[in-house]
N, C-alpha and C positions, 0 to 999 in steps of 0.2 A: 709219425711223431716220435721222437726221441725221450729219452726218462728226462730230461733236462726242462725240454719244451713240456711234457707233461706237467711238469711239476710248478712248473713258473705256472700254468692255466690251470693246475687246480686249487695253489694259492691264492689266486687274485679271483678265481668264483668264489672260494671260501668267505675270503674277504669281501667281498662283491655283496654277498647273497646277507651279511651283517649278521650273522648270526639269531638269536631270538628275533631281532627287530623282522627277519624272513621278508628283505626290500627284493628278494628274487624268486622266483620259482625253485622249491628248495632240492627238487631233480637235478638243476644245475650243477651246484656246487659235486653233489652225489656222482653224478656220471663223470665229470671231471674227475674226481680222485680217484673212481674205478680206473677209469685210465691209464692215472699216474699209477696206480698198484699194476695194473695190470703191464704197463715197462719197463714195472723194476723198481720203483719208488716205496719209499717204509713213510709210515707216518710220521717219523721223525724228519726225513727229507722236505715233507709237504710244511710241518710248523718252522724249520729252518728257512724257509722261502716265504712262508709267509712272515715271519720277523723280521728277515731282509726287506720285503716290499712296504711293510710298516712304516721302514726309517727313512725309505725314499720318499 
């Protein structure tokens, strides 16, 4: 998986997982963004992609 493809799958568990509301197993989102750090993604990348996917 690429920092790209990382990042688009750990925005949308993020978003998935609703935050406080916790509609997911909250490992999800979790290991999803280890992921995305771990090829290369900053937490900035991650909330830029999640804002992106918001507007869609």
């Amino acid at each position: 998986m690429d920092k790209h493809e990382a990042v688009r799958e750990a925005a949308a568990a993020v978003l998935e997982h609703g935050g406080p509301e916790c509609r997911t197993d909250p490992r999800d989102p979790l290991g999803a963004m280890g992921r995305a750090y771990d090829a290369g993604a900053t937490s900035d990348d991650i909330h830029a992609e999640m804002a992106r996917q918001r507007q869609s």
